[in-house]
C-alpha positions as CSV (number, residue, x, y, z in Angstrom):
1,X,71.2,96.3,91.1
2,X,74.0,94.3,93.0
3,X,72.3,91.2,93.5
4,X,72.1,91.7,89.5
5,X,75.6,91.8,88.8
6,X,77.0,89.3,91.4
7,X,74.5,87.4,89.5
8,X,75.6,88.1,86.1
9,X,79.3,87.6,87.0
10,X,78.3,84.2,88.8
11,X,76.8,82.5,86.2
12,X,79.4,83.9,83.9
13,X,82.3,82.4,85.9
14,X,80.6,79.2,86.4
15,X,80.6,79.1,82.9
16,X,84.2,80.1,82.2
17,X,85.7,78.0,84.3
18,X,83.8,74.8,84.2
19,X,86.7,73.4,81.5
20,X,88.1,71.9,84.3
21,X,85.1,69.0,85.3
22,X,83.9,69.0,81.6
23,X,87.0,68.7,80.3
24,X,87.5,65.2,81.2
25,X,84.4,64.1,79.7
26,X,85.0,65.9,76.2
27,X,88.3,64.0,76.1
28,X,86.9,60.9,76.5
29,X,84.1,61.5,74.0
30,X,86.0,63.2,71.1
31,X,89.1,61.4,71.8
32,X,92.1,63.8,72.4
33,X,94.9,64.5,74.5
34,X,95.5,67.1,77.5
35,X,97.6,69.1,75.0
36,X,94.4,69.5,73.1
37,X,92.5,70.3,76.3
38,X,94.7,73.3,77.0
39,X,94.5,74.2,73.3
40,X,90.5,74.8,74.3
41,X,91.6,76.5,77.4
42,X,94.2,78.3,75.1
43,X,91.4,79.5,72.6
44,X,89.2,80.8,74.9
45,X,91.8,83.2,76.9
46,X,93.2,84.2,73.9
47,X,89.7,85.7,72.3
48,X,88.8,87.3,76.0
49,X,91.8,88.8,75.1
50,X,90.5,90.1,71.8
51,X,87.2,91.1,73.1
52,X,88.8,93.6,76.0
53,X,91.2,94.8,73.5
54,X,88.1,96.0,71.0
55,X,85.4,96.6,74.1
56,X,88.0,98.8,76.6
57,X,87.9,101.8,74.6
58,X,83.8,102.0,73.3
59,X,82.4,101.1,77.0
60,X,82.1,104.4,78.2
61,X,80.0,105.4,74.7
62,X,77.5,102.7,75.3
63,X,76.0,101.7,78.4
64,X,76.9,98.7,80.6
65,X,73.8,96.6,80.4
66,X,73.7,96.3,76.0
67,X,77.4,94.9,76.7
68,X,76.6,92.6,79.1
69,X,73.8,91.3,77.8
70,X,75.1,90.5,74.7
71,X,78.5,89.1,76.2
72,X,76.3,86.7,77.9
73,X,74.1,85.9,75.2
74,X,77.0,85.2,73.1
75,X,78.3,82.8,76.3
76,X,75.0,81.1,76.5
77,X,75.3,80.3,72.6
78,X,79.0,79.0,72.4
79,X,77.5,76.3,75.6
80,X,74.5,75.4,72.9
81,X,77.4,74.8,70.3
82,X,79.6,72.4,72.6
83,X,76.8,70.3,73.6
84,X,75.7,69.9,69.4
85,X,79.5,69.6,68.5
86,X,80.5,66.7,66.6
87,X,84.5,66.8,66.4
88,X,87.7,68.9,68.0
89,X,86.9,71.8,65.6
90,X,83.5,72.5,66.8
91,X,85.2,72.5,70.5
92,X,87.2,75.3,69.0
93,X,85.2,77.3,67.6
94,X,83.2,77.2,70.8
95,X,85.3,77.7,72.9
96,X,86.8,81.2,71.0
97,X,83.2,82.3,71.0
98,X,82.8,81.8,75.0
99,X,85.9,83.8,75.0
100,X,84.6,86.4,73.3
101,X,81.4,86.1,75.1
102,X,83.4,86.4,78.3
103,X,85.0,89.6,78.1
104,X,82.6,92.3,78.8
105,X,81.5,90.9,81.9
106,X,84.3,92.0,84.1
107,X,84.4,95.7,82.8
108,X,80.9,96.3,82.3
109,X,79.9,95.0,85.7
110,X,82.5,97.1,87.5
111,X,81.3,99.6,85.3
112,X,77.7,99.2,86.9
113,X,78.8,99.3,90.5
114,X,81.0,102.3,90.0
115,X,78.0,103.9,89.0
116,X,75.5,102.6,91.5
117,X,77.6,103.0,94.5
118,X,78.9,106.3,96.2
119,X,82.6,106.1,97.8
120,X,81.6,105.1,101.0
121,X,79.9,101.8,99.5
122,X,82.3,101.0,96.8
123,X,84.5,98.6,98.2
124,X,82.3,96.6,99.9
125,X,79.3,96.3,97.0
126,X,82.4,95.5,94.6
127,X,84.1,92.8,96.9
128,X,80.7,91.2,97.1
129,X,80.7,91.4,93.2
130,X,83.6,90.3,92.3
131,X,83.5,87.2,95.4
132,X,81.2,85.7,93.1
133,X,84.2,84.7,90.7
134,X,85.5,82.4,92.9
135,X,82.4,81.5,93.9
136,X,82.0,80.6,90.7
137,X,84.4,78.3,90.1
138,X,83.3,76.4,93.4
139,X,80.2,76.1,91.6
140,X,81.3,74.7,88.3
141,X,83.2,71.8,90.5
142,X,79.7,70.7,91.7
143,X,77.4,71.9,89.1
144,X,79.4,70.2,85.8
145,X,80.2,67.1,87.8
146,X,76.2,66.6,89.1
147,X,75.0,67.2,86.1
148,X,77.0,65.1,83.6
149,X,77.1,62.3,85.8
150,X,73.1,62.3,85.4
151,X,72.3,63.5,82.0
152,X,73.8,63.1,78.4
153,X,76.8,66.1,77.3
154,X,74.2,67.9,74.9
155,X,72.1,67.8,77.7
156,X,74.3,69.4,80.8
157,X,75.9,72.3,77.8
158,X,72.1,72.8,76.9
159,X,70.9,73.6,80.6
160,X,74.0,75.7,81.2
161,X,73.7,77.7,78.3
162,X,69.9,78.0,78.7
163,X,70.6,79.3,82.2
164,X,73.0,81.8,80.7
165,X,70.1,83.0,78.4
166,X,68.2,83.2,81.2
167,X,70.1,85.2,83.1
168,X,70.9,87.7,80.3
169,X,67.8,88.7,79.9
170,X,66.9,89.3,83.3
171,X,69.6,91.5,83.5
172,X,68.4,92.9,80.4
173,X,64.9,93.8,81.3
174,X,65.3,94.5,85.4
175,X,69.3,96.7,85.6
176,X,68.7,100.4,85.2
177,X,72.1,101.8,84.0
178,X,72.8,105.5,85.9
179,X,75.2,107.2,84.1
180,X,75.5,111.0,83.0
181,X,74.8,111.1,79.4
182,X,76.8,114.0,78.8
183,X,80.0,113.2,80.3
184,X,79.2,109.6,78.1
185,X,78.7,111.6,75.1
186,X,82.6,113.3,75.4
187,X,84.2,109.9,76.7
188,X,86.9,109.2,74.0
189,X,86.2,105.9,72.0
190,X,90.0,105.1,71.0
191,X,92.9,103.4,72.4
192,X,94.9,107.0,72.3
193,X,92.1,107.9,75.4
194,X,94.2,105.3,77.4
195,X,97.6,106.8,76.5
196,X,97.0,109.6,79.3
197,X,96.6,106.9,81.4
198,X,99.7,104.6,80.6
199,X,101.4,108.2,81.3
200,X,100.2,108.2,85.1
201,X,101.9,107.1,87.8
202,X,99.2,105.4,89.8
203,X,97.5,104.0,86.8
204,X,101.3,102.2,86.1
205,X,101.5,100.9,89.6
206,X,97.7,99.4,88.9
207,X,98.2,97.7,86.1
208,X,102.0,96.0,87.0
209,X,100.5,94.9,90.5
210,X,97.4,93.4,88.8
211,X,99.5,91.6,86.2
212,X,101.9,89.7,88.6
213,X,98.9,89.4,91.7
214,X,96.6,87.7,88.6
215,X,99.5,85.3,87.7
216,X,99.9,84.2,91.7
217,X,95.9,83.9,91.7
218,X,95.7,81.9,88.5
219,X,99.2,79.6,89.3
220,X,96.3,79.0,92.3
221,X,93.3,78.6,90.9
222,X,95.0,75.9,88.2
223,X,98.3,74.0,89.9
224,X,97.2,74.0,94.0
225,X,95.8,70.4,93.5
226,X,98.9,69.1,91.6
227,X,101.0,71.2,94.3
228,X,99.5,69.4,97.0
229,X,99.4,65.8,95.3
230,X,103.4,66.6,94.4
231,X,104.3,67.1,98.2
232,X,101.8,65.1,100.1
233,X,101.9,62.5,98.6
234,X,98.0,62.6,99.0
235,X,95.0,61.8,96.6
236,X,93.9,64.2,93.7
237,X,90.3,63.7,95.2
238,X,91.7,64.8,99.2
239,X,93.4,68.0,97.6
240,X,90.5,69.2,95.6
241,X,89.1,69.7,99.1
242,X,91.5,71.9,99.6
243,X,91.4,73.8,96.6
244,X,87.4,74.6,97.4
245,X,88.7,75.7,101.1
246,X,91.0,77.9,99.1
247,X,88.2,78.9,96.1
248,X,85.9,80.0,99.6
249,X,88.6,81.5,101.3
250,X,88.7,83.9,98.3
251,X,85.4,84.7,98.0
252,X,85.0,85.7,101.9
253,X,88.4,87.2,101.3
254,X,87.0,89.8,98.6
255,X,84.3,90.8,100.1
256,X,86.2,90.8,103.8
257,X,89.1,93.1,102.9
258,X,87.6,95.9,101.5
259,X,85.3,95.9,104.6
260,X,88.1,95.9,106.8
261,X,90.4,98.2,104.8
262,X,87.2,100.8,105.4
263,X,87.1,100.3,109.0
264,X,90.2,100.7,109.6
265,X,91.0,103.9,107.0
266,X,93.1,101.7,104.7
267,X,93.1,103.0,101.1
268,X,92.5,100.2,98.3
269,X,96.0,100.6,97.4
270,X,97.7,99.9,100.6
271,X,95.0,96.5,100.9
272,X,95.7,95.2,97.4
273,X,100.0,96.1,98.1
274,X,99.6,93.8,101.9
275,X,97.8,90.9,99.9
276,X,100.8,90.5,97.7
277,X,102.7,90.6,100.2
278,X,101.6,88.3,102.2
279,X,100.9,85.9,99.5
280,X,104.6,86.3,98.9
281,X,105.1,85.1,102.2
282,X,103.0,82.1,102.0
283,X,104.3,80.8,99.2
284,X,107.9,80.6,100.5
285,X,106.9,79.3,103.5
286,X,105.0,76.8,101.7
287,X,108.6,76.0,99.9
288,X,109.9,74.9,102.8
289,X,107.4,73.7,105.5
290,X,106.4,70.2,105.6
291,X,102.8,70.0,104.7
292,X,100.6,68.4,107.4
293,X,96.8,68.0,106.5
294,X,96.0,71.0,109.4
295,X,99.1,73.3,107.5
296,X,97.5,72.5,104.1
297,X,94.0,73.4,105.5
298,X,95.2,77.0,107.4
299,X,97.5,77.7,104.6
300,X,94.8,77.2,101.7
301,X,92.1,79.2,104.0
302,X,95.2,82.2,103.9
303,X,96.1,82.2,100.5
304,X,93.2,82.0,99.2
305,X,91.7,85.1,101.5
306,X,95.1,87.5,100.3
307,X,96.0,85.5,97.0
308,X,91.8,86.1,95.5
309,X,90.9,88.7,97.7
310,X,92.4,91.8,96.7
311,X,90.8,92.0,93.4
312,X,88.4,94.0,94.8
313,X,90.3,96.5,96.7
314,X,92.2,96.2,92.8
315,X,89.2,97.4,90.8
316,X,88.4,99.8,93.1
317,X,91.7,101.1,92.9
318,X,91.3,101.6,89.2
319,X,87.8,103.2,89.5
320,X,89.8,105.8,91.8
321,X,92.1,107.0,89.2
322,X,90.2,106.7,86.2
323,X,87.6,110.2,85.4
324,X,83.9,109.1,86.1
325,X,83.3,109.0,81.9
326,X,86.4,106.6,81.2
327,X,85.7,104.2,83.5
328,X,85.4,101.1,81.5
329,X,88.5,102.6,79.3
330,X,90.7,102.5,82.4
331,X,89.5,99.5,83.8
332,X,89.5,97.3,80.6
333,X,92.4,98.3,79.4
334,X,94.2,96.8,83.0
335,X,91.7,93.7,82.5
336,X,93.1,93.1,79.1
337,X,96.6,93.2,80.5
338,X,95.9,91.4,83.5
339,X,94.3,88.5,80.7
340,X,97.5,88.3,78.7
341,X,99.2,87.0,82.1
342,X,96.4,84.9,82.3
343,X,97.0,83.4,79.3
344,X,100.8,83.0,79.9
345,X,101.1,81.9,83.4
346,X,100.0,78.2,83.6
347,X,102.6,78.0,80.6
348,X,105.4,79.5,82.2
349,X,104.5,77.8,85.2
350,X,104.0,74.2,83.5
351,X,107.5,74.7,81.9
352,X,109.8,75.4,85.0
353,X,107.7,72.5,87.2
354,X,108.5,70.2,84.5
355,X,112.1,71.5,84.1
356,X,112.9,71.7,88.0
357,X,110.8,68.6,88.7
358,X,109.6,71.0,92.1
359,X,106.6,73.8,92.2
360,X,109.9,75.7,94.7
361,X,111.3,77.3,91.6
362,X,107.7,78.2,90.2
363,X,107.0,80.0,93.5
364,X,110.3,81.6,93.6
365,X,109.3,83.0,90.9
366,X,106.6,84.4,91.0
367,X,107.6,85.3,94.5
368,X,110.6,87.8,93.1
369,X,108.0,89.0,90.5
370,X,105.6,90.2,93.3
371,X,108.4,92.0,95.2
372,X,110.2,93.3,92.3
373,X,106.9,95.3,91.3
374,X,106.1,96.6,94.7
375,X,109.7,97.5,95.3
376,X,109.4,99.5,91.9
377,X,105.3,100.7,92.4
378,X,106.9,102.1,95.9
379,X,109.7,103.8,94.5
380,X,108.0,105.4,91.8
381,X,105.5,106.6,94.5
382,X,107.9,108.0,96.3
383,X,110.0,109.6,93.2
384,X,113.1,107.4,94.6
């Protein structure tokens, strides 16, 4: 069963984030501009959006696999579409449909291994789950560049979305859900289910830690090579090596910390709280330290072990306060917010790099962001 979601959520992420090798190519072929690209990138955020906010609340009524399997169908499709697209619009339209197509699979599949997995096992079997989101990405750097560099566009989308297919329906036919029926039956279907929720304590720290750890991770994931170009002075093709240290880093990091927060009696909370801090640190050390080819290396390996590892721990953490029947309520619900910053953060973060002419500002702030919610997380703990 967990060699059938990590699947599931690998081939899913290869697919989301494989905008950034294809991306070239489709501007070159329907001729338009990078604003256009992030438009596409834009679209498809913005309907994963859309797809938690309707899905978080009518998970627990249905089981996991029906939601997965259609959210990867509906992926599988929208890559079918982009390779037969003809103009910008069909790009669009694609790309909103991936996006909806997206945004079961995170829920669902933490859905599955909450289910599958006793205490004991959790953390581990969902760091290796969720590992395979970086993982992912790692993937699509290879995978999109091999294959359109060898066969035609409708070609490389048709495989891809062919192997999404695929890979739905053998999650389809071979995942046995394990759920109690009758605590399904009385999970509550709305958005006024979640409203207990936004009314706890723990469930607020969650949620505000996820949002400002998920803008540090995807300020990562999107501006490390143009980071690294801006202050080494290096080649974009020498700090894309450093980006897939990074993208590695985080995958051993998620499945690594939960591990070690286990052996060494560490709750999920206290391992997701020292990864921001942590990557806090990095980041304004990285403001200020010349960057040498060994720093760059060590200090993508860190950051990318606390800056994409804790997600893990972070699901885990919501599984923890949510009741056993409203577990894909609680978790999509923090998903949804955590894909709003999502959305926002390369646009905040593009506007002050280009205003300051320096990433420095962009880490500070991110950097107060990340303390100013633990400070306030802590002190609501506490009752201070």
């Amino acid at each position: 069963m967990l060699t059938l979601v990590t699947l599931a959520q690998l081939v899913s992420a290869l697919a989301s984030q494989g905008i950034g090798v294809w991306g070239g190519m489709a501007q070159q072929r329907y001729s338009f501009g990078v604003g256009q690209l992030g438009v596409l990138a834009g679209i498809a955020n913005a309907t994963t959006i859309l797809g938690m906010f309707l899905l978080a609340p009518r998970l627990d009524r249905h089981g996991e696999r029906a939601w997965l399997f259609l959210g990867m169908l509906l992926l599988g499709t929208a890559f079918l579409l982009l390779g037969q697209a003809t103009e910008y619009a069909g790009l669009v339209l694609a790309m909103a449909m991936a996006g909806l197509g997206y945004s079961p699979i995170q829920p669902a599949g933490s859905k599955a291994v909450y289910h599958w997995f006793g205490p004991q096992q959790r953390g581990p079997a969902m760091g290796i789950r969720q590992a395979a989101l970086p993982l992912g990405g790692a993937l699509a750097a290879v995978l999109f560049g091999w294959l359109l560099t060898r066969y035609s566009w409708a070609v490389t989308m048709s495989l891809i979305g062919g192997g999404l297919g695929l890979t739905a329906c053998a999650f389809r036919f071979c995942y046995q859900e394990k759920r109690d029926l009758a605590s399904q039956a009385q999970a509550r279907s709305g958005w006024r289910g979640l409203q207990e929720y936004l009314d706890n304590t723990a469930f607020r720290d969650a949620a505000a830690v996820g949002i400002v750890l998920v803008a540090a991770q995807t300020m990562l994931s999107v501006f490390w090579v143009a980071f690294i170009v801006g202050r080494s002075g290096g080649t974009v093709s020498e700090a894309a090596t450093y980006l897939m240290i990074l993208q590695l880093a985080g995958a051993f990091g998620r499945i690594a910390l939960p591990v070690l927060g286990q052996r060494l009696s560490i709750s999920h909370r206290d391992t997701v709280v020292a990864c921001g801090l942590l990557t806090a640190i990095i980041l304004v050390a990285l403001s200020f330290l010349p960057l040498s080819p060994s720093l760059l290396a060590g200090a993508s390996c860190l950051v990318g072990i606390v800056g994409f590892g804790w997600y893990g721990a972070w699901v885990v953490w919501l599984t923890e306060i949510a009741k056993p029947n409203e577990i894909g309520l609680v978790a999509g619900g923090a998903m949804t917010l955590n894909q709003v910053s999502i959305a926002l953060t390369p646009v905040v973060i593009g506007f002050v790099v280009d205003w300051s002419g320096d990433f420095v500002p962009a880490f500070a702030l991110l950097v107060v962001s990340i303390a100013s919610v633990l400070l306030w997380t802590r002190r609501e703990s506490t009752g201070r």
